[in-house]
MITI-658324 format. One line per field, with one value per residue (C-alpha): residue number from 0; z, x, y. Coordinates in pm, whole numbers, plus 50000, padded with zeros to 5 digits. Each point is the difference from the previous one (the first is absolute). Layout:
<nodes>
num: c(NUM, ...)
zz: c(Z, ...)
xx: c(X, ...)
yy: c(Y, ...)
</nodes>
This chain:
<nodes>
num: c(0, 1, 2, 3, 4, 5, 6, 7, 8, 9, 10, 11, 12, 13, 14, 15, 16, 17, 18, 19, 20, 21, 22, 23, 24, 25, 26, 27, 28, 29, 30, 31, 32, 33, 34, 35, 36, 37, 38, 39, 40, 41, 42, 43, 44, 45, 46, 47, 48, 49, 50, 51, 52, 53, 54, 55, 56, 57, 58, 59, 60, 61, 62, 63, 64, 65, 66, 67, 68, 69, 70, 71, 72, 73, 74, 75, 76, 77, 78, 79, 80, 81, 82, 83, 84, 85, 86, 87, 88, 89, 90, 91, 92, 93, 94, 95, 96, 97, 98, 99, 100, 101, 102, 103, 104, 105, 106, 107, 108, 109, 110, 111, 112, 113, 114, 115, 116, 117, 118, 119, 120, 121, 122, 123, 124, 125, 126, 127, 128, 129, 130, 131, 132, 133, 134, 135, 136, 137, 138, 139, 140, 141, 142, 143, 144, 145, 146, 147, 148, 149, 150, 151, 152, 153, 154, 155, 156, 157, 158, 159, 160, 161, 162, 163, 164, 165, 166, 167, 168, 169, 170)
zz: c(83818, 50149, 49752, 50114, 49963, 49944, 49989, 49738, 49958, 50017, 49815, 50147, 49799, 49936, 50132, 49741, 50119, 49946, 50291, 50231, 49928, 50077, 50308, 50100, 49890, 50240, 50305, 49915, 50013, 50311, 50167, 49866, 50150, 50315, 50077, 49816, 50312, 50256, 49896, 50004, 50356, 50130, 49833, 50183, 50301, 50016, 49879, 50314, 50233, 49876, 50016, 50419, 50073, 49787, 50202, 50315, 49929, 49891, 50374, 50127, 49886, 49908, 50242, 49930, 49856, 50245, 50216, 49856, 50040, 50381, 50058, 49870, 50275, 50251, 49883, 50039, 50385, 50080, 49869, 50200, 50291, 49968, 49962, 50366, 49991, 49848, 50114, 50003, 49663, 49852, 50095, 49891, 49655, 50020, 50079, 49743, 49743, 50085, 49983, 49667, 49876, 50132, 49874, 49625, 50115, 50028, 49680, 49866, 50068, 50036, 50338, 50116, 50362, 50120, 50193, 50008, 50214, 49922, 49738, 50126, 50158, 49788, 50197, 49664, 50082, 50363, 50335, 50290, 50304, 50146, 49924, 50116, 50066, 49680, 49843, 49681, 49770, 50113, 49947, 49942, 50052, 50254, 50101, 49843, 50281, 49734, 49602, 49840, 49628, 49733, 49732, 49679, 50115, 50234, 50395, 50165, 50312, 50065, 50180, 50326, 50044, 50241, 49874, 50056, 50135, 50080, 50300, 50348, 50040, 50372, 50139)
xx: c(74676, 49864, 49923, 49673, 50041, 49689, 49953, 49936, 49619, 50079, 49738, 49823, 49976, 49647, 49841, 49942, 49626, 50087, 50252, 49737, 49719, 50285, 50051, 49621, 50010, 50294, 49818, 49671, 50227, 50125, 49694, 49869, 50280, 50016, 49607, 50123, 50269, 49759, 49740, 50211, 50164, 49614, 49951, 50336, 49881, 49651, 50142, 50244, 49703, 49838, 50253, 50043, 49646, 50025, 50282, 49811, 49728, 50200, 50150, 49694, 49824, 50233, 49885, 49638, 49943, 50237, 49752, 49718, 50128, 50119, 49651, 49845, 50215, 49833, 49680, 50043, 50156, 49686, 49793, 50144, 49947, 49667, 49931, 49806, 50032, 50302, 50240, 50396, 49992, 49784, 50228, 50283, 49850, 49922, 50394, 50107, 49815, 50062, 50387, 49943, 49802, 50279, 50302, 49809, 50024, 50352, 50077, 49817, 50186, 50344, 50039, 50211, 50044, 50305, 50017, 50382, 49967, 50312, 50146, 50374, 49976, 49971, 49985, 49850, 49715, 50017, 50027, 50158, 49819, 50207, 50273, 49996, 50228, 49946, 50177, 49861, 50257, 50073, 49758, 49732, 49649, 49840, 49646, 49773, 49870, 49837, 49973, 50159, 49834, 50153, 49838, 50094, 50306, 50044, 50009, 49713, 50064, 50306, 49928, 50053, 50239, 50203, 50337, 50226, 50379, 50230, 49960, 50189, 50295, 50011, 50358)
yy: c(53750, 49682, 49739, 49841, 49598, 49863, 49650, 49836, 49850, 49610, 49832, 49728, 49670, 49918, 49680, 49749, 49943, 49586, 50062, 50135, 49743, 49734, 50172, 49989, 49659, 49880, 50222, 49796, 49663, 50100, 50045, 49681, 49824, 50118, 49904, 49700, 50000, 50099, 49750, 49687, 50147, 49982, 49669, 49867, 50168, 49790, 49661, 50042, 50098, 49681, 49792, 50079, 49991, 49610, 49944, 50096, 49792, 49708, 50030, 50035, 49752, 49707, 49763, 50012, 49695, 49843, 50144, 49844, 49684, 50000, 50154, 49628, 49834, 50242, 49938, 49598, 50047, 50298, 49625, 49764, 50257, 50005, 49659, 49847, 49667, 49941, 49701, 49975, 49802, 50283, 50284, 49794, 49916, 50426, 50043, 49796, 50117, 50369, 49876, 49873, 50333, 50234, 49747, 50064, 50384, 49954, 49863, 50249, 50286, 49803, 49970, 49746, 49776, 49893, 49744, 49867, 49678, 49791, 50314, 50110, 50377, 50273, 50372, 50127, 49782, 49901, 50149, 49771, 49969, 49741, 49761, 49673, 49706, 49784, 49670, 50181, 50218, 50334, 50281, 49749, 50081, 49813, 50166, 50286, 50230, 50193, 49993, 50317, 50135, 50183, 50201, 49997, 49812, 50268, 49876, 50137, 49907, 49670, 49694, 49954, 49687, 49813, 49872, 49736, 50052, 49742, 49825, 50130, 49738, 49900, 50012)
</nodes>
């Protein structure tokens, strides 16, 4: 005799219906989300795009009005080029003026000359060319050979200087 087992029928618990609109509900929240996600990962994406070609632009064109400016000292030399009859006083007064309009250039956009006649030596801001026997202190500047600039406070390019050292003693 074989006894025949048979399972036994396991009822299945009904779904509250509440349970599966929740469910929907959270699925629909989900989605949301993630174009919520892949909206504000495009958004991100742009502003960075922006932000380099800004950058690149900035780079550019950051000396453009400096540009601007320079170009109204090349217009007044291209003038006094032209000019026939023009005497030494006349290019002078040209020169001058020119000197003046590029000096106001300078202030403008913080540029600044050095010109360290009778300032003690400072490699940060000078280059020695020479040094010369002097009754002046040590490290003295004596001559310019030519101004330096610095930007910004910034040395553009130092001044080239002769300096003093103590004199040779003869034996």
């Amino acid at each position: 005799m074989t006894d025949k087992i048979t399972p036994k029928k396991t009822k299945k618990p009904a779904k509250p219906k509440g349970l599966e609109k929740d469910l929907i509900d959270q699925v629909e929240k989900i989605a949301a989300l993630k174009a919520q996600v892949l909206y504000a990962q495009a958004e991100s994406e742009n502003n960075r795009k922006r932000a380099l070609e800004e950058a690149e632009k900035t780079r550019k064109y950051a000396i453009e009005s400096f540009c601007q400016e320079i170009i109204l000292v090349k217009d007044s030399l291209d003038a006094a080029l032209v000019i026939e009859n023009a005497t030494l006083e006349s290019y002078k007064d040209g020169v001058e003026l020119t000197v003046k309009q590029l000096a106001a250039i300078f202030e403008k956009f913080n540029i600044e000359e050095l010109d360290p006649i009778g300032e003690t030596f400072d490699p940060n801001f000078h280059q020695a060319m020479t040094m010369i026997d002097s009754d002046e202190e040590l490290n003295k500047i004596l001559s310019v050979f030519q101004k330096g600039y610095k930007l910004n406070g910034r040395v553009l390019r130092p001044a080239l200087v002769s300096v003093s050292k103590e004199k040779e003693k003869k034996a």
